[in-house]
C-alpha positions as MATLAB code, in Angstrom:
seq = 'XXXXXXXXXXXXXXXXXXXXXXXXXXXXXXXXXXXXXXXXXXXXXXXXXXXXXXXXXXXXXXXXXXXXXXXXXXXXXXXXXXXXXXXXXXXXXXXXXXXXXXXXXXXXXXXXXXXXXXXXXXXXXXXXXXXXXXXXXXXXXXXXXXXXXXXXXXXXXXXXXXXXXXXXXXXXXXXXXXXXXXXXXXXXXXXXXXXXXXXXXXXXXXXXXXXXXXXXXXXXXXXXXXXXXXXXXXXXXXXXXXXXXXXXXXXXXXXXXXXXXXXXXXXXXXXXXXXXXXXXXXXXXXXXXXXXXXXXXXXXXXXXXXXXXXXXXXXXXXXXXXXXXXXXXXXXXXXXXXXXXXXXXXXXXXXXXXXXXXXXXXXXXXXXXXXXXXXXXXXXXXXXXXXXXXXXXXXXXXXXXXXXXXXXX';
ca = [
       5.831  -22.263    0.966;
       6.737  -21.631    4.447;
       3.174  -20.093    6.043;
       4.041  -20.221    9.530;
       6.554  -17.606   11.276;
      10.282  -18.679   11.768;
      11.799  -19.208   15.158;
      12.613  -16.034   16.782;
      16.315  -17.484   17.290;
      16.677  -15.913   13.343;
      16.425  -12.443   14.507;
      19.972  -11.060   13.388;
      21.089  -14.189   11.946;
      22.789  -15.297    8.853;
      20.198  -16.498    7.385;
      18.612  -12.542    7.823;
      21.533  -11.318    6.166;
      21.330  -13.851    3.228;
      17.342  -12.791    2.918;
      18.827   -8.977    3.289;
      21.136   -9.723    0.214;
      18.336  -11.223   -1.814;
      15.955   -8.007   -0.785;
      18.259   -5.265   -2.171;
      19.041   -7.672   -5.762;
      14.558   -7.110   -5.969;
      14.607   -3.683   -4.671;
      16.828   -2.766   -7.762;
      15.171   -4.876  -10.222;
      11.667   -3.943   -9.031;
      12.344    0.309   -8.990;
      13.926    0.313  -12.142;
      11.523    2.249  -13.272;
      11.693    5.171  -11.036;
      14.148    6.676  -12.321;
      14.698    6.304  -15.799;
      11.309    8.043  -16.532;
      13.501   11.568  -16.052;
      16.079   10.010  -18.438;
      13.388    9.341  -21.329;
      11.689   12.475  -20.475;
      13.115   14.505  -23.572;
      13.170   12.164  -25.936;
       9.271   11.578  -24.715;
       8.472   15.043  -25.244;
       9.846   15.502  -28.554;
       8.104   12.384  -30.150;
       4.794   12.681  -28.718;
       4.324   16.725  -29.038;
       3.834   17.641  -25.239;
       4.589   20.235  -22.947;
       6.954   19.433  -20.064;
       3.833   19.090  -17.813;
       2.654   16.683  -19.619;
       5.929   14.760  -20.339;
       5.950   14.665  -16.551;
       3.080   12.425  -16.167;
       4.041    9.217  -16.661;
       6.323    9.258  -13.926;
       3.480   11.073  -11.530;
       0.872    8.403  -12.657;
       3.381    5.824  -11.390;
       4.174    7.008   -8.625;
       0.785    7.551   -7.317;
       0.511    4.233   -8.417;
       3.154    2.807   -6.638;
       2.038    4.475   -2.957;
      -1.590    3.175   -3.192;
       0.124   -0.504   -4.171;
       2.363   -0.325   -1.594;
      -0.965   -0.262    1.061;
      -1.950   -2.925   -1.074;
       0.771   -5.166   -1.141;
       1.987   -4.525    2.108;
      -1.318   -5.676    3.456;
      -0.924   -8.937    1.112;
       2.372   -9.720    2.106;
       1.343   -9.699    5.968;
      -1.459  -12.526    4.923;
      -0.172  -14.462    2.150;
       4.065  -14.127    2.199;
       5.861  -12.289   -0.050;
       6.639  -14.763   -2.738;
       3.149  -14.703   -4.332;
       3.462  -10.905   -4.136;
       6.638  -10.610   -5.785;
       5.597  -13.377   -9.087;
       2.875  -10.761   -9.599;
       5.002   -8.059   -9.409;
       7.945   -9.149  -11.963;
       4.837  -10.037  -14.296;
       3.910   -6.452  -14.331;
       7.313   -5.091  -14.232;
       7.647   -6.793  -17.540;
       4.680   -5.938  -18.859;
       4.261   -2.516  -17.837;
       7.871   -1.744  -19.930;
       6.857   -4.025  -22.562;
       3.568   -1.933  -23.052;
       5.577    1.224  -22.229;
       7.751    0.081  -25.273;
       5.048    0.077  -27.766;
       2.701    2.592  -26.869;
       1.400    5.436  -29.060;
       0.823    7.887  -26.863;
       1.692    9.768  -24.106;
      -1.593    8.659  -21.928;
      -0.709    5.068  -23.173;
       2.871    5.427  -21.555;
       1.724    6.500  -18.530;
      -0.460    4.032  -18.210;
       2.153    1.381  -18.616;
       3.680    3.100  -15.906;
       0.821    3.330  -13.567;
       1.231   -0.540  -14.239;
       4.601   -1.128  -12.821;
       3.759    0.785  -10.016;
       0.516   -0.296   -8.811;
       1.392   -3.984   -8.870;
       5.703   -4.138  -10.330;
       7.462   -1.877   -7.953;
       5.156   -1.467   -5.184;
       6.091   -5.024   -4.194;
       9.817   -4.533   -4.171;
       9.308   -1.324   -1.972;
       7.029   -0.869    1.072;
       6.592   -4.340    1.790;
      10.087   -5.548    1.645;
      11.036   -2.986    3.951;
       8.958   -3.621    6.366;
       9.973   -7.291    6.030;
      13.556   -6.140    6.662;
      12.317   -4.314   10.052;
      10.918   -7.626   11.470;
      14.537   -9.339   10.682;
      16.364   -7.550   12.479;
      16.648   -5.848   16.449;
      20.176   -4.650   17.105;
      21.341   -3.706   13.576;
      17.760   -3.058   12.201;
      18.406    0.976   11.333;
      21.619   -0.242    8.526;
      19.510   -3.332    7.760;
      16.407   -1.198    6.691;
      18.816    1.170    5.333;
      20.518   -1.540    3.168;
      17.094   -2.834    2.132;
      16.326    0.834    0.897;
      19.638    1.872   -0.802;
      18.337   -0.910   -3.510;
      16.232    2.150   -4.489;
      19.328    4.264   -4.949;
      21.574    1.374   -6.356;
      18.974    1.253   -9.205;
      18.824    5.112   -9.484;
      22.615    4.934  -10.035;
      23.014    2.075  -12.413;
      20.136    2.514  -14.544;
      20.144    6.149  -15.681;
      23.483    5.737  -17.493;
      22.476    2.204  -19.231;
      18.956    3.792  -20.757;
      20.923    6.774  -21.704;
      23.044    4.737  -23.683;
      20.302    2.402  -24.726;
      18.626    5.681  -25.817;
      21.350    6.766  -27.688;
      22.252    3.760  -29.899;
      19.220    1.386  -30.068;
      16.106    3.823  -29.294;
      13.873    4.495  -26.437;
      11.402    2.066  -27.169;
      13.776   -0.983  -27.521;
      15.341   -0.057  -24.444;
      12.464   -0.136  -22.187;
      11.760   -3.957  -23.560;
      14.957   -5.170  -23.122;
      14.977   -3.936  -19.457;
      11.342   -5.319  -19.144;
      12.637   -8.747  -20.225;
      15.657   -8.777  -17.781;
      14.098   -7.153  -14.709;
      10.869   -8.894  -14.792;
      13.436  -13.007  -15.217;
      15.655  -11.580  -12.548;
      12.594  -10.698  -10.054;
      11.128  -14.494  -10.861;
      14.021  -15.727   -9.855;
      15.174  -13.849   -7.198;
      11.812  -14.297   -5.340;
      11.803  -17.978   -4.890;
      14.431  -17.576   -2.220;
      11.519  -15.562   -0.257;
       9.165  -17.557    1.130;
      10.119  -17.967    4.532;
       8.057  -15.685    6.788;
       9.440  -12.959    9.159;
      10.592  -14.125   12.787;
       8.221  -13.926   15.868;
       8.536  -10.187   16.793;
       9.704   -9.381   19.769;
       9.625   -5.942   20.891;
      13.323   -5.192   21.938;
      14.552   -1.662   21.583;
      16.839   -1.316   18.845;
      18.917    1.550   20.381;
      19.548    3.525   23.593;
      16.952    6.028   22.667;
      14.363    3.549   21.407;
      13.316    3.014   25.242;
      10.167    1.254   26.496;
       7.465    3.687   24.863;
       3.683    2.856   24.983;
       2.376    1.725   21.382;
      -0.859    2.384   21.985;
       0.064    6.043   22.258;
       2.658    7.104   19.446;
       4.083   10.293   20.312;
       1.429   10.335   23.434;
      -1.082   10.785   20.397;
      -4.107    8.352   18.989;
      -2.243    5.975   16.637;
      -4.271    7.572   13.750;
      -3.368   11.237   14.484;
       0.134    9.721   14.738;
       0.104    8.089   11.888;
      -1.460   11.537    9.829;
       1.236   13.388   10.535;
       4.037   11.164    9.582;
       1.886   10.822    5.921;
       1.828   14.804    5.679;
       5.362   14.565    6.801;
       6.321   11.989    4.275;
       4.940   13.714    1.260;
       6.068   17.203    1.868;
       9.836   16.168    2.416;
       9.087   13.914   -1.167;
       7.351   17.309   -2.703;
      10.823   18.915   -2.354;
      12.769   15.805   -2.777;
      11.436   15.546   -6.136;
      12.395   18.218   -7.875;
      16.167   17.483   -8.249;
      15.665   13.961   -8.939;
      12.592   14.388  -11.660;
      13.790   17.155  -13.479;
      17.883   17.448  -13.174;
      18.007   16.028  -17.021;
      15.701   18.507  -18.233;
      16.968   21.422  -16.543;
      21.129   20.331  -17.561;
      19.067   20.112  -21.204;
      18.214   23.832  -20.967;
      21.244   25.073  -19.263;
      23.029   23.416  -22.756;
      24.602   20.562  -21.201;
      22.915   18.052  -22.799;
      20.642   15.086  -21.265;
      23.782   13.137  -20.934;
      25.202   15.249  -18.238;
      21.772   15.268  -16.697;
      22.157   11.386  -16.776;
      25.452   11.546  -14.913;
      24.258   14.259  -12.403;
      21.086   12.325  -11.552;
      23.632    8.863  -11.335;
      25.779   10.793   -9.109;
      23.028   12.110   -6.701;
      21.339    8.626   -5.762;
      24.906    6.980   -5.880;
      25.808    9.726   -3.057;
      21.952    9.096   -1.674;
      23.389    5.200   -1.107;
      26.171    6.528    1.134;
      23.813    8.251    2.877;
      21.305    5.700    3.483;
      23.697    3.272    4.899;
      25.845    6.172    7.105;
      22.196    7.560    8.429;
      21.251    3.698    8.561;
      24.345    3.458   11.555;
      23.814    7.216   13.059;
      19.438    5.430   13.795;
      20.717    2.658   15.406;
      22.271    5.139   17.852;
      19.778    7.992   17.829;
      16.379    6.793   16.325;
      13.918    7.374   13.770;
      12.895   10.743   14.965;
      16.313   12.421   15.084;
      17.250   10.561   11.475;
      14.221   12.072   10.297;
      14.452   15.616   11.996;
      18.537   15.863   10.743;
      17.729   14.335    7.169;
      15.059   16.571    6.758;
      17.544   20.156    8.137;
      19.900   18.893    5.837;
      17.975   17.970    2.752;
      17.009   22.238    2.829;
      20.178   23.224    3.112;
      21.015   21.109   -0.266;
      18.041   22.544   -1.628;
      18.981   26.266   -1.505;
      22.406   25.092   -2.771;
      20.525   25.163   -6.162;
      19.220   28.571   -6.293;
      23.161   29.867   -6.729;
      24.277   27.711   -8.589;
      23.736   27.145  -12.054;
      27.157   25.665  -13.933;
      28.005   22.735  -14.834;
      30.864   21.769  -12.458;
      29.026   23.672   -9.113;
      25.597   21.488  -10.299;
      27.383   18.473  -10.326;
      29.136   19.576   -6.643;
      25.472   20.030   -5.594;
      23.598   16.937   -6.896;
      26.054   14.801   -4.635;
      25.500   16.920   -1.909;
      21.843   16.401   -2.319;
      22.048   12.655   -2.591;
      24.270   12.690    0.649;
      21.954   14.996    2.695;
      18.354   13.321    1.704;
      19.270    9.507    1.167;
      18.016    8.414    4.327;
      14.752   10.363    5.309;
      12.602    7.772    3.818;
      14.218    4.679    6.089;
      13.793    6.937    8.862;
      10.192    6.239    9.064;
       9.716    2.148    8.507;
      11.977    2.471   11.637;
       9.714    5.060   13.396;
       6.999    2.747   12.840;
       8.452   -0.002   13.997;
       9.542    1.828   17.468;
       6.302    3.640   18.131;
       4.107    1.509   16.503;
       2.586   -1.987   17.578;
       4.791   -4.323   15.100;
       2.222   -6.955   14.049;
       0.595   -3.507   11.779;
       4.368   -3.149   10.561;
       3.666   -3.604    6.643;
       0.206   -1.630    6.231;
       1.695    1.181    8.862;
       4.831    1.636    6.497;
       2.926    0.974    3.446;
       0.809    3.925    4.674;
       3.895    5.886    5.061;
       5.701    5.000    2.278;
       2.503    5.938    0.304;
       2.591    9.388    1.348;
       6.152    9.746    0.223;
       5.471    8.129   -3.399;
       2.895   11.093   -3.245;
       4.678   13.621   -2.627;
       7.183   12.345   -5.544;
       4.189   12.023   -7.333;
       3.055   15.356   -6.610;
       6.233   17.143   -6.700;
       7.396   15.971  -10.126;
       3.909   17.081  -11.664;
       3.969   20.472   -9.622;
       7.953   20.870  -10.884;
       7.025   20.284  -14.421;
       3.764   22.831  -14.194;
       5.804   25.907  -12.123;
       8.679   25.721  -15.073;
       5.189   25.919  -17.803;
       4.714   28.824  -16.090;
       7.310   30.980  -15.409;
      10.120   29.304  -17.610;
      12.390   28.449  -14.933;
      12.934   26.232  -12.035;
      14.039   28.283  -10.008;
      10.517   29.105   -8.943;
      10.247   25.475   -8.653;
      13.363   24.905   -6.065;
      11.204   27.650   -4.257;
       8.367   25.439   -4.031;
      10.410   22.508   -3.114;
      12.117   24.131   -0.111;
       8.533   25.136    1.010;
       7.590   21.859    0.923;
      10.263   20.976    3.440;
       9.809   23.445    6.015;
       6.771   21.697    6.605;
       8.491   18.226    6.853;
      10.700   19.822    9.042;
       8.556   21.374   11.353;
       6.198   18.312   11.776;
       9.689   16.153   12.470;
      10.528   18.951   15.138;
       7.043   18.656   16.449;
       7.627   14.739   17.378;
      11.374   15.081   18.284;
       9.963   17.740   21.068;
       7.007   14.876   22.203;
       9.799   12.197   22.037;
      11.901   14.704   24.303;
       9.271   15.161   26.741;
       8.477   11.523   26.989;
      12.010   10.880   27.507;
      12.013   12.968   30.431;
       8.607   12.596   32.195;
];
């Protein structure tokens, strides 16, 4: 294994866009779980006599999980490489659905879940895309974006295949087949890792991305800096969950049946891949901050769009719209860190970030699933996630007016 850094002369090479192509085949072996909790989340309720709280926590016991990994991992891949990182993490992936599979309880399948996070999908995440960052200068915004979609590219083809798995062979056997094929397929795949990131240089990537001092983020201490992009990164996830988590179950008690649930939650991250790559283009022209500050305006807007609407057709209208307006929030800030930041703390700044937005999933699918215990409808609940990001938005506005002020000074 490769130990020492390559030759800068790889910075936006082909050989970065081979690595790029091998990144997003892990990203969307490695998060398969992510999203395929929501699909199982009926069927998990039913058979294991829970409330829709507590069907809910699986998927926020990974994805706490999968935030404090991410620190982990991030921190690993900087020392060792990523290879090592990623055999680890297709052993758990495995395992983790394996003991998913099998387990008798509800605490038992979220444990196998808080497995695949901690150590299964929390390598194919934070670190990789903050390997991506150090790959690329001129195109990094669409190369991080591309790295990220893998997230969304999973989102989209997995939901329908479980559903069917579901459907004709059983939950359980489902999860171990996909166990078995994710966990070969992220072996394999991360043999063709192991050469390290390029020298970094510290080029801006776009007009806007001028000469900024990186001891000073935002003119603040790095660690004040870095707080508010983590309370930024898990409110926007607070309200980004709530679609995402619980569109099965709520298309289950509208009457249209987990299946069209399925579809809608397909369609939104299919949409959210458009969006990463087109918001991917618009940062390599504007920045992190502005991605982040119009991501996060947008995002709202789909968010009320759900509080009308409650038919089949209009839902189905909306869940692409939300998957267009939020897809690329969470690239926005591995490239925020990697302009404002000093780029040899690239992976444990991003894993810090990407943390706080695995939290605020984490958080906001939990907090979905206990508002609708409550009051017997989410509409309280798409309350609670706009809420959530106002406060994303006004910390993003916050920055964007520091950046602005820098700019001219």
């Amino acid at each position: 294994m490769s130990t020492t850094p390559a030759d800068p002369s790889l910075i936006d090479s082909r050989q970065a866009a081979w690595r790029l192509l091998v990144t997003l085949g892990l990203v969307v072996l490695g998060n398969s779980s992510m999203y395929i909790v929501s699909v199982v989340l009926p069927a998990v309720q039913t058979e294991f006599g829970v409330g829709r709280a507590d069907a809910s926590l699986p998927y926020t016991l990974m994805m706490i999980s999968l935030g404090l990994g991410g620190l982990i991992t991030g921190r690993m891949a900087d020392r060792h490489g990523l290879t090592p990182v990623l055999w680890v993490g297709a052993l758990a992936v495995c395992g983790g659905f394996v003991w998913a599979g099998v387990s008798g309880s509800i605490w038992a399948f979220g444990l196998a879940h808080a497995l695949m996070g901690f150590v299964g999908s929390s390598s194919t995440f934070a670190p990789l895309m903050a390997d991506t960052a150090l790959w690329w200068n001129r195109r990094r915004g669409i190369a991080v974006a591309i790295c990220a979609s893998g997230n969304y590219i999973a989102g989209t083809i997995w939901p329908p295949i479980v559903q069917h798995g579901v459907e004709t062979l059983g939950w359980r056997q489902t999860y171990i087949l996909l166990g078995i094929f994710c966990g070969v397929g992220m072996l394999l795949l991360a043999t063709l890792m192991r050469q390290r990131p390029p020298l970094v240089t510290l080029t801006p990537a776009n007009a806007h991305a001028t000469v900024v001092d990186r001891s000073r983020p935002f003119g603040l201490k790095p660690a004040h800096a870095q707080s508010l992009l983590f309370v930024a990164g898990m409110a926007c996830c607070v309200a980004m969950s709530m679609p995402q988590v619980h569109i099965v179950a709520y298309c289950t008690d509208l009457g249209f049946g987990a299946a069209r649930g399925a579809e809608m939650l397909s369609l939104m991250l299919a949409s959210g891949i458009v969006s990463r790559l087109v918001f991917g283009m618009i940062s390599d022209r504007i920045g992190g901050i502005r991605t982040l500050l119009l991501g996060s305006m947008l995002q709202g807007v789909a968010l009320l769009m759900f509080l009308p609407f409650d038919g089949m057709v209009p839902l189905y209208i909306v869940s692409a719209m939300f998957g267009l307006f939020q897809g690329g929030i969470v690239p926005a800030y591995a490239i925020i860190v990697r302009e404002h930041f000093d780029p040899k703390e690239a992976g444990a700044r991003v894993g810090s970030v990407i943390m706080a937005t695995l939290l605020g999933m984490a958080l906001g699918g939990w907090m979905s699933g206990w508002v609708f215990d409550l009051t017997g409808s989410y509409h309280a609940a798409f309350l609670n996630g706009i809420a959530w990001n106002l406060l994303n938005l006004c910390i993003a506005s916050w920055l964007f007016w520091r950046v602005r002020r820098t700019e001219r000074a």
